[in-house]
N, C-alpha and C positions, 0 to 999 in steps of 0.2 A: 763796276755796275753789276748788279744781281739782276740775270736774267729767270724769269718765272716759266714754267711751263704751263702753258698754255692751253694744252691739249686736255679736253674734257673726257669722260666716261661712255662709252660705246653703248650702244643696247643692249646690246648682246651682255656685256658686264654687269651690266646693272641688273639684265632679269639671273645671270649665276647668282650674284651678290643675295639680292632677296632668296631666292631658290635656298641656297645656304643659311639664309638667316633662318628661315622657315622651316627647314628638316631641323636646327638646332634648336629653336624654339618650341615645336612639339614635341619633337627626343625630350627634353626639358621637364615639359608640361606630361607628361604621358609617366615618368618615370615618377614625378612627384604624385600624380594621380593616385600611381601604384600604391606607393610609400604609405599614401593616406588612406590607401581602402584595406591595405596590409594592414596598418597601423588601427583603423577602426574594427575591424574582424578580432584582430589578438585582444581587444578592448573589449568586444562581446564576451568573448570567449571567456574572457577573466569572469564577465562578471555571470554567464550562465553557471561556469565551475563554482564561485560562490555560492549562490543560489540553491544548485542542487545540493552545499555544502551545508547548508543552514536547513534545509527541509530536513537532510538525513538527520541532521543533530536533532531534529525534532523530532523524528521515529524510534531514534539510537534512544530516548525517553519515554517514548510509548510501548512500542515494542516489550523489552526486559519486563517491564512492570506488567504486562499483561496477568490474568487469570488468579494471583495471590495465593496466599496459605491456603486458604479453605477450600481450595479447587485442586481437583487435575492440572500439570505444568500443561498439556496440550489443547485443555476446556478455554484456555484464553487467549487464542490466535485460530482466527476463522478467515480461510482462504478460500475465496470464489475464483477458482482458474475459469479464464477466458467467459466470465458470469452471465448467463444467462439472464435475461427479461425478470426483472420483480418490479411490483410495485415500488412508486416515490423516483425509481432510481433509471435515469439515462439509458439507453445502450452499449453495449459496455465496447464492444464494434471489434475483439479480439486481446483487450485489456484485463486486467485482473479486482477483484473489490478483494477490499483487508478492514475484518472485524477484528477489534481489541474488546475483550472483555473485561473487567474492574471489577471486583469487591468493592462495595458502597460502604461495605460496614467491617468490622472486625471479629465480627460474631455472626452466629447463623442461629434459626429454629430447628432443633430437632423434630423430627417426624415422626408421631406414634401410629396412625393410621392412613389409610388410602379409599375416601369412599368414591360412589358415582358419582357424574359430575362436572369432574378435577375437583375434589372434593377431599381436602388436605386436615387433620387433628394434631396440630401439635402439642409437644410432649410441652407441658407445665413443672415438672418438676416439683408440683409442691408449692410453687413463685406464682409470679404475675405471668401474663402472656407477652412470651416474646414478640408477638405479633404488634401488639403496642408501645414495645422499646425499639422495633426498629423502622415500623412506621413506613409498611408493604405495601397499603393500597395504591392501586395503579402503578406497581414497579414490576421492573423483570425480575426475575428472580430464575436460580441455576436448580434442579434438584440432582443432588450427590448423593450416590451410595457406590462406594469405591471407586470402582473405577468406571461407573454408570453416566451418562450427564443427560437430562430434559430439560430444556430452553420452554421459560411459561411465564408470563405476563396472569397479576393479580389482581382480580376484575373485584373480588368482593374479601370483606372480611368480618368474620362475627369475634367483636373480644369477650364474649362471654363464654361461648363454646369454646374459643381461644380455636377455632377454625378459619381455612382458604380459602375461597374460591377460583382454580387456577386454568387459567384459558390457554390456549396455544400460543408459543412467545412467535418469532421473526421468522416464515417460512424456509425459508433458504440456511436455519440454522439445523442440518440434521438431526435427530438425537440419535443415540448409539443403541436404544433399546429402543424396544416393542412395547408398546402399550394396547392394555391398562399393564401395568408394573407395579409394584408392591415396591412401592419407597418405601415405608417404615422401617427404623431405626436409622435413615438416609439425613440429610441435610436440605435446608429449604434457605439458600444465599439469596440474597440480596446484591443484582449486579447492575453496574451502569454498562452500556455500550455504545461505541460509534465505529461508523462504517467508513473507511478512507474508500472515493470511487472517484475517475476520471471521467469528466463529461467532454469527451473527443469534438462534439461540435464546436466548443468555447475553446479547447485546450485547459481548461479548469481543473486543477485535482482538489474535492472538495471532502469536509467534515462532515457527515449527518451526524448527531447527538439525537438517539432514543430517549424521550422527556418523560422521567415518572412523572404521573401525576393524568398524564393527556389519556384522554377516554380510547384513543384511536392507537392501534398496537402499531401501527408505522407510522404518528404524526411525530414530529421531534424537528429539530433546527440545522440548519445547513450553512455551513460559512465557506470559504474560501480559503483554499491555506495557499494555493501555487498558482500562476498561469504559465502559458508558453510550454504545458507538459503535453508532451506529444506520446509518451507509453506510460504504465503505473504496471509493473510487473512484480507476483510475491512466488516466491519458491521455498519450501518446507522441505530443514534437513534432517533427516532420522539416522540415529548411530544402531544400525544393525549388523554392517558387513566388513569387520566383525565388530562387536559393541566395546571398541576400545579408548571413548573418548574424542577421536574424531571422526566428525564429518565429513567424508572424502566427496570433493566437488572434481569434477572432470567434463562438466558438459555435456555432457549426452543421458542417454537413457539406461546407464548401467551402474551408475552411481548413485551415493546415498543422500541426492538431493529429488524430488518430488516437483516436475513443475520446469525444470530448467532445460529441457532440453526440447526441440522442436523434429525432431526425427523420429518421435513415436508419443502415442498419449499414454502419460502414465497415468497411474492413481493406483490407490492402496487396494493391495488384493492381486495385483493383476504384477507377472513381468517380475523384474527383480524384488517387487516389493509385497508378491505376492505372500510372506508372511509375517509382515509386515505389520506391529498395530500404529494407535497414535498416540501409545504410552510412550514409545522411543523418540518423540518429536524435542528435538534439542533446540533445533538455530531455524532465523526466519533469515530468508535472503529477498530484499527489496532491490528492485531496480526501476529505474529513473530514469525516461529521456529528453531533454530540455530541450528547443530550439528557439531560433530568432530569423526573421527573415533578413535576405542578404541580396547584394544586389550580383552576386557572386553563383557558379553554380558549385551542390555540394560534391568536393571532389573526394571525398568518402564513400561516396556511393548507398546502397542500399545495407542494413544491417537486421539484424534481430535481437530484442533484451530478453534475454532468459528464453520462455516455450512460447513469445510474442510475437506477432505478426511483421512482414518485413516492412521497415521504416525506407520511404524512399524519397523523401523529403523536397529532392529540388532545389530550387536556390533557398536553402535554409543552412543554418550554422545548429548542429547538432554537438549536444553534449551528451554521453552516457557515462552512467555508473551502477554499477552492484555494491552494497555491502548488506553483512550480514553481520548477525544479531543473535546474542544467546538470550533465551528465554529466560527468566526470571534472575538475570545476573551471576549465573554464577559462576562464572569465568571458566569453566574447567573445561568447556566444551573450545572445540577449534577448527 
């Protein structure tokens, strides 16, 4: 005969039993929790690294191609450190704006005279008026004489006098000369430009395109190229010290980058760069900082992009990058 035991389950056992089931269950639950908030983070993080991968391809194309033959290599990279208040454009809240400049055309007018006005005579040659093959009303236009540059928007033109009328081009574009200036024998380019600027409220880094044609010397069109951009930082490297090819980056304020360092203000003229022109301007260094919010806090802490303001994020997933870029391709700089 099979005797059964009889004896049933005490209180006492039965609340261990639960008790146990329950530490094992949320050990369980808490560990997979993990797994999956791990698991979702390194999935951001892929794809803001992307991202800021595919915007730089897009500058790594803008960038080189700046300013063309018919310019100065330094006439076509215009950097607004930590930029000040302009018309059309955001606050910029300790960010940076980045002008590329363009040749629209392959050819330029020469300059015979300089009257009152902005009051331009170009050279004929004997020919038609260049003025009417390249088709300058309401554009920007560069005026070059060596190593001179004047930013100026074309309000008027006579094709008979084969004459300009040349207004002041985009405030915030300095020119390197004093005016009135004696352009003749100078060049009168024909340029496009757009403005890359960060609008910190949206996290938006956006496109302005200056529109020949428009009556208004700051109307033109605005797109979108990025969100989720929390810095947009540009640093300008000059080969002076000594002029042998490369650009020495080290961070700070003693090296032959302009813009990258946050322990002193630089700018040209002043400090190591005080003899310094912006004929020596070789490489642009862009930097980027992406985030995403997280339900995580950032345990990176606080950081700085280039001479940028300290990022202190919070519970955000932060990506940064620097790369830099030689001006007009030609590899030889480093």
């Amino acid at each position: 005969m099979i005797l059964l035991n009889a004896r049933g389950a005490t209180l006492i056992e039965l609340m261990i039993s639960v008790t146990i089931s329950t530490v094992v269950v949320m050990t369980l639950v808490g560990v997979t929790s993990l797994q999956l908030d791990y698991s979702s983070q390194a999935t951001a993080r892929g794809r803001l690294s992307v991202d800021i991968m595919e915007l730089t391809n897009y500058f790594a194309r803008e960038i080189p191609s700046a300013g063309g033959e018919l310019l100065p290599v330094w006439s076509g990279v215009i950097a607004e450190n930590n930029c000040a208040a302009r018309a059309t454009f955001p606050a910029c809240q300790g960010s940076d704006r980045l002008t590329i400049v363009k040749t629209s055309a392959t050819s330029a007018c020469s300059i015979r005279s300089v009257g009152a006005g902005g009051l331009i005579t170009i050279e004929t040659g004997g020919g038609p008026c260049c003025l009417a093959t390249l088709g300058l009303l309401r554009s920007h236009v560069i005026l070059s004489k060596v190593n001179l540059i004047g930013h100026r928007y074309v309000a008027s033109v006579d094709l008979n006098a084969c004459t300009a009328t040349l207004a002041p081009g985009p405030t915030a574009f300095n020119d390197n000369v004093a005016e009135p200036y004696d352009w003749s024998t100078g060049l009168m380019v024909p340029v496009q430009l757009r403005t890359f600027y960060l609008d910190k409220a949206i996290s938006e880094l956006n496109r302005f395109t200056y529109q020949n044609g428009g009556t208004n010397m700051n109307s033109g069109v605005t797109s979108a190229l990025a969100d989720r951009i929390l810095d947009f930082q540009i640093a300008l490297g000059f080969d002076f010290d000594p002029a042998d090819g490369i650009v020495r980056n080290t961070s700070n304020h003693l090296d032959e980058y302009l813009y990258n360092s946050t322990t002193a203000t630089e700018r040209l003229g002043a400090g190591v760069f005080l003899n310094v022109s912006r004929s020596q301007l070789r490489m642009v260094a862009l930097g980027l900082a992406m985030g995403q919010q997280s339900g995580q806090p950032n345990s990176q802490g606080g950081s700085n992009l280039l001479d940028g303001p300290l990022l202190a994020p919070g519970k955000w997933l932060v990506e940064n990058q620097v790369s830099t870029f030689t001006i007009r391709s030609t590899r030889t700089y480093q």
